[in-house]
C-alpha positions as CSV (number, residue, x, y, z in Angstrom):
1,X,52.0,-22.6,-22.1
2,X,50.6,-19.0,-23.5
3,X,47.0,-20.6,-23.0
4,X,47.8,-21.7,-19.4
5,X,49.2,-18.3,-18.4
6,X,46.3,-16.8,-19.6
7,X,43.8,-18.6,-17.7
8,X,45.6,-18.1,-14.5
9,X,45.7,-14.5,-15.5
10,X,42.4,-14.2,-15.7
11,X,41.8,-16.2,-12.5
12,X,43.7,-14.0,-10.7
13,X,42.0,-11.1,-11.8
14,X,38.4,-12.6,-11.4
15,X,39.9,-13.1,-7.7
16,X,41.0,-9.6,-7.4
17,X,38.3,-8.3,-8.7
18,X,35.7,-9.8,-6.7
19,X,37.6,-8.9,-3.8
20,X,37.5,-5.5,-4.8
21,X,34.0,-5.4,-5.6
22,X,33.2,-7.7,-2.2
23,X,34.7,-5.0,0.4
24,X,32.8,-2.0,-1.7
25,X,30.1,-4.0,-1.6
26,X,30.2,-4.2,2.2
27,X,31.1,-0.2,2.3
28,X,28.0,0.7,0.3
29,X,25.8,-1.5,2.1
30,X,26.7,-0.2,5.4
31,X,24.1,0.4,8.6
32,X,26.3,2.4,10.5
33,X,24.0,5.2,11.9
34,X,25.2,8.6,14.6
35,X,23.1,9.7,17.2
36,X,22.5,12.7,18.2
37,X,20.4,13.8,21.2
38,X,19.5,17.0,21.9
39,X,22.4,18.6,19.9
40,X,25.0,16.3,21.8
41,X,26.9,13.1,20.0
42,X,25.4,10.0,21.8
43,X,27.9,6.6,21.2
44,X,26.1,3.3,22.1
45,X,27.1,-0.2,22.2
46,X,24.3,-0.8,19.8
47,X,24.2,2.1,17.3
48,X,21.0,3.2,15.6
49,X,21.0,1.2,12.0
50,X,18.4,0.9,9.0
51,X,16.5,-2.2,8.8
52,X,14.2,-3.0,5.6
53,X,14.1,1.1,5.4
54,X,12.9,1.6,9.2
55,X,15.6,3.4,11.5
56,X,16.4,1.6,15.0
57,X,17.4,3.1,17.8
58,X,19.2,1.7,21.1
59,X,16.1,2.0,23.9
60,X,18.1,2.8,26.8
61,X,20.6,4.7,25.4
62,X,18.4,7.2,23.9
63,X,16.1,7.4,27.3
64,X,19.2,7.9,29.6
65,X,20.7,10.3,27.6
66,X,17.4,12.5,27.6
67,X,17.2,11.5,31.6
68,X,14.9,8.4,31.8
69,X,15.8,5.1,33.2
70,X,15.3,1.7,31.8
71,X,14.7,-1.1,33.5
72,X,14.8,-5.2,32.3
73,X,13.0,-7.7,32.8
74,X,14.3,-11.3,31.2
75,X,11.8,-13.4,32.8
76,X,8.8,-11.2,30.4
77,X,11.3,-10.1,27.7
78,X,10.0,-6.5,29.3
79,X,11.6,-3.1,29.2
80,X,10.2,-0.3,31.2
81,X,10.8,3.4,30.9
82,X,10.1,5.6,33.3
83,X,10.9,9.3,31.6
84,X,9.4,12.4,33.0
85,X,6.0,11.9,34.3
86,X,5.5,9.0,31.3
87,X,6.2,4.8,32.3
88,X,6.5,3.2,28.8
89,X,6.1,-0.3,28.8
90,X,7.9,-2.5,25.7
91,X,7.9,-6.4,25.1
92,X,10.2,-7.6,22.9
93,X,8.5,-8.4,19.2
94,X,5.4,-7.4,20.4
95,X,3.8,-4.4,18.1
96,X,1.8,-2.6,21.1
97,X,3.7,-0.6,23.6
98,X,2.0,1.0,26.7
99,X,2.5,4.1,27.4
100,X,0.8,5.4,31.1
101,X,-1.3,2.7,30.5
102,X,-2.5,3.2,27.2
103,X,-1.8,1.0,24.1
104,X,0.1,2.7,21.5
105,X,1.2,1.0,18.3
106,X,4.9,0.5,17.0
107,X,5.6,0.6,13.2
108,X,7.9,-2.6,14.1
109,X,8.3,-4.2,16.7
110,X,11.1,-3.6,19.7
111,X,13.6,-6.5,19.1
112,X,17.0,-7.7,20.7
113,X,20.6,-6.8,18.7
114,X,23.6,-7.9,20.6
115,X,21.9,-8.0,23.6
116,X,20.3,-4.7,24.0
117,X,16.7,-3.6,22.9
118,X,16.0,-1.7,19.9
119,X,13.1,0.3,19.0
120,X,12.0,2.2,15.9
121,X,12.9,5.6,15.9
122,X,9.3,6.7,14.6
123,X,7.3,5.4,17.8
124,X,9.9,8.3,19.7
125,X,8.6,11.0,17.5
126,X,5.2,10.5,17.2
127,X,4.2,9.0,20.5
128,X,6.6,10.7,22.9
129,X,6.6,13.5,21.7
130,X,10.1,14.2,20.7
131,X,11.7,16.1,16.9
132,X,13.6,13.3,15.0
133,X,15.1,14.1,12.1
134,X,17.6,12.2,9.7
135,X,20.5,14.2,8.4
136,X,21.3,12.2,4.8
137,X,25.0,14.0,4.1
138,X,26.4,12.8,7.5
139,X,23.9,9.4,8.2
140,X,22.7,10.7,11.3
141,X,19.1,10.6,13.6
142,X,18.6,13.6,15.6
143,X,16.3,13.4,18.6
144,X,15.3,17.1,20.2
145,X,12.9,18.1,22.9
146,X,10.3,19.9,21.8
147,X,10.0,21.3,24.9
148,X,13.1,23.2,25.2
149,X,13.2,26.5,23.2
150,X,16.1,27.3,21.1
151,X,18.7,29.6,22.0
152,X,18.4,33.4,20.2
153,X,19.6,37.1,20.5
154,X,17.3,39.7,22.0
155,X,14.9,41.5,20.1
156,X,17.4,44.7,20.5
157,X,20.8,42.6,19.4
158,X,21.5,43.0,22.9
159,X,22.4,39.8,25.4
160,X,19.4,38.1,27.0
161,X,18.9,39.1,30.6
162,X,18.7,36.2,32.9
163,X,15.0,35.0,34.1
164,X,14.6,33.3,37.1
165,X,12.2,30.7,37.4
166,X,9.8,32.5,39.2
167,X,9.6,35.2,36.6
168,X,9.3,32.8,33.7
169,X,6.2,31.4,34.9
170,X,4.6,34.8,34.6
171,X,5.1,35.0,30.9
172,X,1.9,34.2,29.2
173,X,1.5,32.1,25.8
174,X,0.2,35.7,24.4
175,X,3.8,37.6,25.7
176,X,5.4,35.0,24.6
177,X,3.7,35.3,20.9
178,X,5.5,38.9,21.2
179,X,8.8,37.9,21.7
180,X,8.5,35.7,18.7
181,X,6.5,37.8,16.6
182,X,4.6,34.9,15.7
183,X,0.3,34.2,16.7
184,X,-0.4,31.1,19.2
185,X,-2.7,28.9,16.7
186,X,-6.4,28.9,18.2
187,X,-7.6,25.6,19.1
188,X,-10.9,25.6,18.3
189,X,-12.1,21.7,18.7
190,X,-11.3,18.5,20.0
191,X,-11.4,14.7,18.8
192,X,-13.4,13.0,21.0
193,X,-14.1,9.6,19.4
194,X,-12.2,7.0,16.8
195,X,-14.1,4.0,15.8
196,X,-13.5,1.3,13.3
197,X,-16.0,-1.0,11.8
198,X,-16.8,-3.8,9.5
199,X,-18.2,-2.6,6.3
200,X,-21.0,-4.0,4.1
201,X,-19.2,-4.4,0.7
202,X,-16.2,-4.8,-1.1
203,X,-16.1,-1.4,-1.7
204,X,-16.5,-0.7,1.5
205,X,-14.7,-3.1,4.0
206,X,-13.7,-1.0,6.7
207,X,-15.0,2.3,7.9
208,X,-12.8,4.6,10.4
209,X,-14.8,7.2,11.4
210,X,-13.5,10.3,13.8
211,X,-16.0,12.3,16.0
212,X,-14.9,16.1,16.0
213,X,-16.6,18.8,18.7
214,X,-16.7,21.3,16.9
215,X,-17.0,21.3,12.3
216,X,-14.6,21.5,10.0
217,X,-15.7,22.9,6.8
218,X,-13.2,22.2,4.0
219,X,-10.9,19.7,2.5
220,X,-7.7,21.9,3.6
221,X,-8.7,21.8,7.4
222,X,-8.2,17.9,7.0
223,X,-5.0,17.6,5.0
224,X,-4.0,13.4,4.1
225,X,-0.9,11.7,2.9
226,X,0.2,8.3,2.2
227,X,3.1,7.1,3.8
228,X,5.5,4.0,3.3
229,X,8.0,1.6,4.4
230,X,5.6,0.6,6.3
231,X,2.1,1.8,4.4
232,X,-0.1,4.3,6.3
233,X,-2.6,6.5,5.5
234,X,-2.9,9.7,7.4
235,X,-5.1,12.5,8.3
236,X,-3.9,15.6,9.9
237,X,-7.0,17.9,11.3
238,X,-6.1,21.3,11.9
239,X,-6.5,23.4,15.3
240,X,-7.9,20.8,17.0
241,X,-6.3,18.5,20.0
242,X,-6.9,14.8,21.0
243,X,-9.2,14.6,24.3
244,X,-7.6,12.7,27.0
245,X,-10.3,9.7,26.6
246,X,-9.6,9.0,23.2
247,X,-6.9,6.2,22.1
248,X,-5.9,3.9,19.1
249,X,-6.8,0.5,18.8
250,X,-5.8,-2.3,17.1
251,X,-7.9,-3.8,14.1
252,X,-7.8,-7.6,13.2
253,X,-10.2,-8.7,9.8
254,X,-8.2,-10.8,7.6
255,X,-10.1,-8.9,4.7
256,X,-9.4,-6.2,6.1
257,X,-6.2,-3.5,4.5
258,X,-6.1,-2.1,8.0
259,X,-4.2,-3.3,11.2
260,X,-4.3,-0.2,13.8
261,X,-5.5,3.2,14.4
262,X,-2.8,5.7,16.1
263,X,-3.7,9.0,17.2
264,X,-1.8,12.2,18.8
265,X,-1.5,15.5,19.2
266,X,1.1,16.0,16.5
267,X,1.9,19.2,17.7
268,X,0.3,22.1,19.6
269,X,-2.1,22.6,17.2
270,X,-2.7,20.0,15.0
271,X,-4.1,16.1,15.6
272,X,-2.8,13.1,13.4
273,X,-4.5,9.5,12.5
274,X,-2.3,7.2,11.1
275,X,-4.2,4.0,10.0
276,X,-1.6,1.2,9.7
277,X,-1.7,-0.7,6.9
278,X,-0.9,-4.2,5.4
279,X,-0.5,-2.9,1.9
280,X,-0.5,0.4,0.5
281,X,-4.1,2.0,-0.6
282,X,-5.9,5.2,-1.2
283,X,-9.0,4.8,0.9
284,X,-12.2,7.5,0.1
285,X,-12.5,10.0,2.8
286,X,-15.5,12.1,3.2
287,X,-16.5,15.1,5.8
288,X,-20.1,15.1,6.8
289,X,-22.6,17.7,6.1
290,X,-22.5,19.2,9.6
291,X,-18.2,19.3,9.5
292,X,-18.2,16.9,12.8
293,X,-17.5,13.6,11.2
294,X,-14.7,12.4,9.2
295,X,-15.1,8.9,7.9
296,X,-12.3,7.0,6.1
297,X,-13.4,4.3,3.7
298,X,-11.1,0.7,2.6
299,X,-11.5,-1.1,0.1
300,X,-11.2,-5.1,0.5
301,X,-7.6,-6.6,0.8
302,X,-6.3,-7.3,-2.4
303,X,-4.7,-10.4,-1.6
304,X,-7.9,-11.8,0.3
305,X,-10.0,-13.8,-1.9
306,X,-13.0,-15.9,-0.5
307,X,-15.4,-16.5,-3.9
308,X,-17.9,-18.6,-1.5
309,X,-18.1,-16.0,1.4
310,X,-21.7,-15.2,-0.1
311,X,-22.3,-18.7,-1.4
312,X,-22.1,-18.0,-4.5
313,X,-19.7,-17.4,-7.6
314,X,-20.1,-14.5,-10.6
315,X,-18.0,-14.2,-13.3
316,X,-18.1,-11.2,-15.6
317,X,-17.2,-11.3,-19.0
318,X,-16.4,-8.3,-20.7
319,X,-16.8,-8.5,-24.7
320,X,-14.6,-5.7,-26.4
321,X,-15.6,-3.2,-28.4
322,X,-18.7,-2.7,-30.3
323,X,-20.0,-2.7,-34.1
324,X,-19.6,0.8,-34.6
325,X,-15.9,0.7,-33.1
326,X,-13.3,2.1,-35.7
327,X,-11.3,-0.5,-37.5
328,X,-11.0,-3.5,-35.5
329,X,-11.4,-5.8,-38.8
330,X,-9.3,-7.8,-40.5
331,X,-7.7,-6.6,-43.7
332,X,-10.3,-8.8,-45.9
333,X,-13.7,-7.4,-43.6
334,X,-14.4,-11.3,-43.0
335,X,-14.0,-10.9,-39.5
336,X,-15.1,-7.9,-37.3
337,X,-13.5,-8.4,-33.5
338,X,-16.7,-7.0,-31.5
339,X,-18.4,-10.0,-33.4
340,X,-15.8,-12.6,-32.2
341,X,-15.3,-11.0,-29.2
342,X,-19.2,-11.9,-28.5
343,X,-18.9,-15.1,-29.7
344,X,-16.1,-16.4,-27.6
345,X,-18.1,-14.4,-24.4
346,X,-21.4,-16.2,-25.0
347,X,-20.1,-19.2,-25.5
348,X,-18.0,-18.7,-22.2
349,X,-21.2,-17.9,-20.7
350,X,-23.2,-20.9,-21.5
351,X,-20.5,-22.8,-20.0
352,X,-19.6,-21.4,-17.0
353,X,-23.7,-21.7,-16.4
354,X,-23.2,-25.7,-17.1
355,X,-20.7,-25.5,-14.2
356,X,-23.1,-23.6,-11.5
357,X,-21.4,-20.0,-12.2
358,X,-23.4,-17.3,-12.4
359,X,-22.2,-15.1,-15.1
360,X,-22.6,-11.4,-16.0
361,X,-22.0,-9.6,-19.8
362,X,-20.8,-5.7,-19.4
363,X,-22.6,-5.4,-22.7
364,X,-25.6,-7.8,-24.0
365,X,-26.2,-5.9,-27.7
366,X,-23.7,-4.4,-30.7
367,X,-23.1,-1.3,-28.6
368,X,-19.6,0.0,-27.1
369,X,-19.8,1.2,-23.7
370,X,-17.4,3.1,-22.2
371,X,-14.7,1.6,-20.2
372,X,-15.5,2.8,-17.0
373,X,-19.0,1.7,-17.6
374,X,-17.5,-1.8,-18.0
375,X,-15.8,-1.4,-14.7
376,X,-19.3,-0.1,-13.1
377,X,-20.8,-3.3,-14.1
378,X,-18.2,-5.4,-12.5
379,X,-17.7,-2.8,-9.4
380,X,-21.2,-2.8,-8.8
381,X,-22.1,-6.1,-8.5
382,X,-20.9,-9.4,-6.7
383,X,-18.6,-10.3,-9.3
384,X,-15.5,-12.7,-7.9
385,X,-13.4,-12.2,-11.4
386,X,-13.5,-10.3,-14.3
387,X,-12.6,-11.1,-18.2
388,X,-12.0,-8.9,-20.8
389,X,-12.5,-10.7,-24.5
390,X,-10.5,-9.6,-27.3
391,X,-8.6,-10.3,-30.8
392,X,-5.7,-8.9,-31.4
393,X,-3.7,-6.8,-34.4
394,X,-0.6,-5.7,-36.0
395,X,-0.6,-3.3,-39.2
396,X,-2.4,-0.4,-41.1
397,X,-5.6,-2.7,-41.3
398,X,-5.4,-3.2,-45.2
399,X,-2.3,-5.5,-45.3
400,X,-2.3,-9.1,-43.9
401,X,0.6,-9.3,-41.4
402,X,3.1,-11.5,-39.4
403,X,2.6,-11.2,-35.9
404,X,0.7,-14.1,-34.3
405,X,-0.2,-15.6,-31.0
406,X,-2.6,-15.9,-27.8
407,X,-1.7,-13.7,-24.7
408,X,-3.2,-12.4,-21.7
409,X,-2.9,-9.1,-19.6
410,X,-3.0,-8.5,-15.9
411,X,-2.4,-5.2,-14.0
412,X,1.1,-5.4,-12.3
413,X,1.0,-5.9,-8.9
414,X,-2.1,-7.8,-8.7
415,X,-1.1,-10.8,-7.0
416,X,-4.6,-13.1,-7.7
417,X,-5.2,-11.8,-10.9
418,X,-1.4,-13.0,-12.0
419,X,-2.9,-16.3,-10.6
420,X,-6.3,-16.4,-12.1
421,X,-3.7,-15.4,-15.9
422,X,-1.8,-18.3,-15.1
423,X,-4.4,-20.4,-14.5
424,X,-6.5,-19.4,-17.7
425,X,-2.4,-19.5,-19.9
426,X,-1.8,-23.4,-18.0
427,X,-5.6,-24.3,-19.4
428,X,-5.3,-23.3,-23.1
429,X,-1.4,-24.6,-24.0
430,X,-0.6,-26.6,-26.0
431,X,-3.8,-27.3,-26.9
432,X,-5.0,-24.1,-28.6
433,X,-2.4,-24.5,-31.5
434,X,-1.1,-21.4,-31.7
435,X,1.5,-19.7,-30.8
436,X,2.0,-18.7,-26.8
437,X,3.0,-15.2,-26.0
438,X,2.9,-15.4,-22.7
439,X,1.3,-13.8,-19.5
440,X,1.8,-10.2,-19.6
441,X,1.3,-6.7,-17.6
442,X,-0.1,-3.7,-18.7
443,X,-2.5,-0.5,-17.5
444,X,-5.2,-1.3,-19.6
445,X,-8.2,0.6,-18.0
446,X,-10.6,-2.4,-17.4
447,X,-8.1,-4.3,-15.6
448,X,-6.9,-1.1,-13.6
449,X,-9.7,-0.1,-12.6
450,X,-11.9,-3.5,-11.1
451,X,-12.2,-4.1,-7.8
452,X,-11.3,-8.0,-8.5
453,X,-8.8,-10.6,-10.4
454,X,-9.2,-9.4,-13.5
455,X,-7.5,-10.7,-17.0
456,X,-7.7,-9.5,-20.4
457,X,-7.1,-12.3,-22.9
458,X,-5.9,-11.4,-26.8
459,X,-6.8,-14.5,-28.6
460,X,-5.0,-14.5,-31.7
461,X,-4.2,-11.9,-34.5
462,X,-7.3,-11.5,-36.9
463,X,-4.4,-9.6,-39.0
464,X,-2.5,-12.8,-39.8
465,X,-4.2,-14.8,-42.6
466,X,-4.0,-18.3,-41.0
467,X,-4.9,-17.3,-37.5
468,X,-7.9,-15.2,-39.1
469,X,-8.6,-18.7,-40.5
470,X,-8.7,-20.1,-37.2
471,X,-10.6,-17.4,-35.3
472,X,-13.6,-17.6,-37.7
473,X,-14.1,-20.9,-37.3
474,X,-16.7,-21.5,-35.0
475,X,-14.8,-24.9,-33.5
476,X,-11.9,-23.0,-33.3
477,X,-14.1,-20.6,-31.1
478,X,-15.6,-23.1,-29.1
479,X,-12.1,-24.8,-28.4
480,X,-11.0,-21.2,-26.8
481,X,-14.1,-20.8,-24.9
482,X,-13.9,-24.3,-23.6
483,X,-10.4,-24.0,-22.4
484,X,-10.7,-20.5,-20.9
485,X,-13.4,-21.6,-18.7
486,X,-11.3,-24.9,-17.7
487,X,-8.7,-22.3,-16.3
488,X,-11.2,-20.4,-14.5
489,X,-12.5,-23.2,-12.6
490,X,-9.2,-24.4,-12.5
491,X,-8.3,-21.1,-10.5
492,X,-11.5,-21.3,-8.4
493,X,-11.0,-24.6,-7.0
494,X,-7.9,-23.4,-5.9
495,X,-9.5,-22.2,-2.9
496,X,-11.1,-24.9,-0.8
497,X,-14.4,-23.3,0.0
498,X,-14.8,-23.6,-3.8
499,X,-14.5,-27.3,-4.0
């Protein structure tokens, strides 16, 4: 009877609890988002929410409320917004919005919640022209004209005197500077072209380049950021404005890290590019020698692999270390790891050659070059993966030890080169006959720093007696080779173009 109380006790409580827990749950997760336009409280069927860390706001009730109408069309899924002087044309899950005529690029797309469209609150700010701004304490998205001056005292403390409109027009940018006490920036040039283009290399895949009329002649006069939730990479170029001719434009190269060029006049004296991104990178950027051309490199996609796209496949193995590396022994001298690690690679080689693959060493003699010369190698050439050979250890150096086991490193993150680990892991278990420590991640600065999948594979702990047993036996050696290379075939065949 005791027992039986207690469990429905505890029942009851689990039932409780997860009640409890289910409607803070619900509180924490909450989307509910004010509005605020133009320093009034704006209520909407459809409130402004937070999807996948993008802010949404309601299309027509933010346009009326700053005097626009919105129009629908249901036959072409179609809003239209005539504000101002501006017609802004959106279709619904379609990333390119027209505004007077010219395409401009949404973060997101405009969508449908409980039937009223939704757009993201950054295409407002950056395209229309508008201040947003997102007050965290009270969960609210402020949208302000930029074009209407804030209310302030006199110079003197005394009220402002009424201005007609015919004497406001007479005040100059320069009087108006000495109200303010502040200098009207100098525009001193303008953007007059943006071009993408394919690249020639993995290193360089895509080239934005932006025509300026007039040089820039430092780093600081071209500030960049990187931006996410979506990824972007931006340039800001100081006192300079966009000329009328010049728009964004969409980019579509599946090997390609970009999507879409935007560019504004950010404000009255500053232009921004925003390259849309599929995944976050830090592309080179570099200013020409006479200051009027600002090109933006990419790197290849990470996630596009093609091995055949120049009919050909390259593997480089990378052999660890080198004779006059410190330690690196085990604790009876019999086996040096720059000397196994060279085994294992040549014997890798010869085989991979059987199969068709050409195959690249980082180092051919006893020396130890540096790591990023390792990288150069790979960088540098046509290489489709990269494989860093190694033994592994545990101890001082002088005492044989317990730890044991094969394992193998990628760089987190790297989606292919998880793969081409797997691949290489599947290939040598069970059959190696030791033990499996698994695939593993780590910033290890040849794997960081190549340009392709790239693994790092310790085969065994030359500090354990029996596996330093193993590891100097040349069968044992071939046997490792053999079933490294059966993984990275394995992994290559995985893509058709391969087979």
């Amino acid at each position: 009877m005791t027992k039986q109380f207690n469990l429905a006790a505890v029942v009851l409580f689990i039932a409780l609890f997860c009640t409890v827990m289910g409607k803070t749950a619900d509180a924490a997760v909450s989307t509910d988002v004010n509005l605020v336009i133009n320093n009034e409280q704006v209520s909407a069927d459809v409130m402004p929410f937070i999807e996948q860390g993008r802010t949404l706001v309601p299309a027509r009730a933010v346009f009326e409320a700053l005097g626009g109408t919105v129009k629908w069309d249901p036959d072409t899924y179609t809003v239209t917004i005539e504000h101002e002087a501006s017609t802004v044309i959106l279709k619904i899950n379609d990333t390119v919005a027209a505004v007077d005529g010219d395409n401009k690029i949404l973060d997101v797309p405009a969508a449908i919640k409980n039937g009223r469209t939704v757009i993201p609150v950054r295409f407002v700010a950056e395209e229309l022209g508008y201040l947003v701004e997102w007050v965290d304490t009270t969960r609210t998205v402020t949208i302000t004209s930029q074009k209407e001056p804030e209310e302030s005292p006199g110079i003197t403390g005394e009220e402002n005197p009424e201005i007609t409109d015919e004497e406001s027009s007479k005040i100059t940018d320069e009087e108006s500077s000495e109200v303010t006490g502040e200098e009207i920036p100098e525009i001193t040039g303008l953007v007059t072209e943006v071009s993408v283009e394919e690249g020639t290399s993995r290193m360089e895949n895509t080239i934005v380049t932006v025509q300026l009329s007039e040089p820039l002649k430092t780093p600081e006069e071209y500030p960049t950021m990187i931006l996410t939730s979506p990824d972007r990479f931006v340039v800001d170029i100081k006192d300079s404005r966009v000329d009328t001719e010049v728009t964004g434009t969409t980019y579509d190269q599946k090997n390609s890290p970009l999507t879409a060029i935007r560019i504004a006049d950010y404000n009255e004296n500053m232009v921004r590019v925003v390259c849309d991104l599929k995944e976050a990178t830090t592309p080179s950027v570099n200013l020409s020698e006479d200051g009027k051309t600002i090109t933006i490199i990419f790197r290849r996609l990470s996630t596009y692999f093609d091995p055949m796209e120049d009919g050909k496949l390259v593997v480089v193995l990378d052999p660890g270390h080198g004779e006059s590396t410190a330690g690196k022994r085990s604790p009876d001298g019999s086996i040096r790891e720059y000397a196994f690690n060279r085994d294992v690679a040549q014997k890798m080689k010869d085989l991979l050659e059987d199969e068709g693959i050409e195959v690249l060493l980082t180092v051919e003699d006893n020396s130890d070059p540096s790591l990023a010369s390792r990288c150069e190698t790979a960088n540098n050439s046509d290489a489709d993966i990269f494989v860093s050979i190694h033994g592994n250890a545990f101890g001082n150096g002088r005492d044989w030890t317990s730890p044991s086991g094969w394992e193998i490193y990628h760089y987190h993150g790297c989606v292919l080169s998880n793969q081409l680990a797997k691949s290489i892991s599947k290939a040598n278990f069970p059959r190696i006959g030791i033990l499996n420590r698994g695939i593993k991640t780590a910033n290890f600065y040849v794997i960081k720093n190549t340009y392709m999948p790239a693994v790092l594979i310790e085969h065994g702990f030359y500090t354990n007696k029996e596996e330093g047993e193993l590891m100097k036996s040349d069968e044992w050696q071939e046997q490792a080779a053999q079933y490294d290379v059966e993984g990275i075939m394995n992994f290559l065949k995985s893509f058709p173009e391969t087979e």
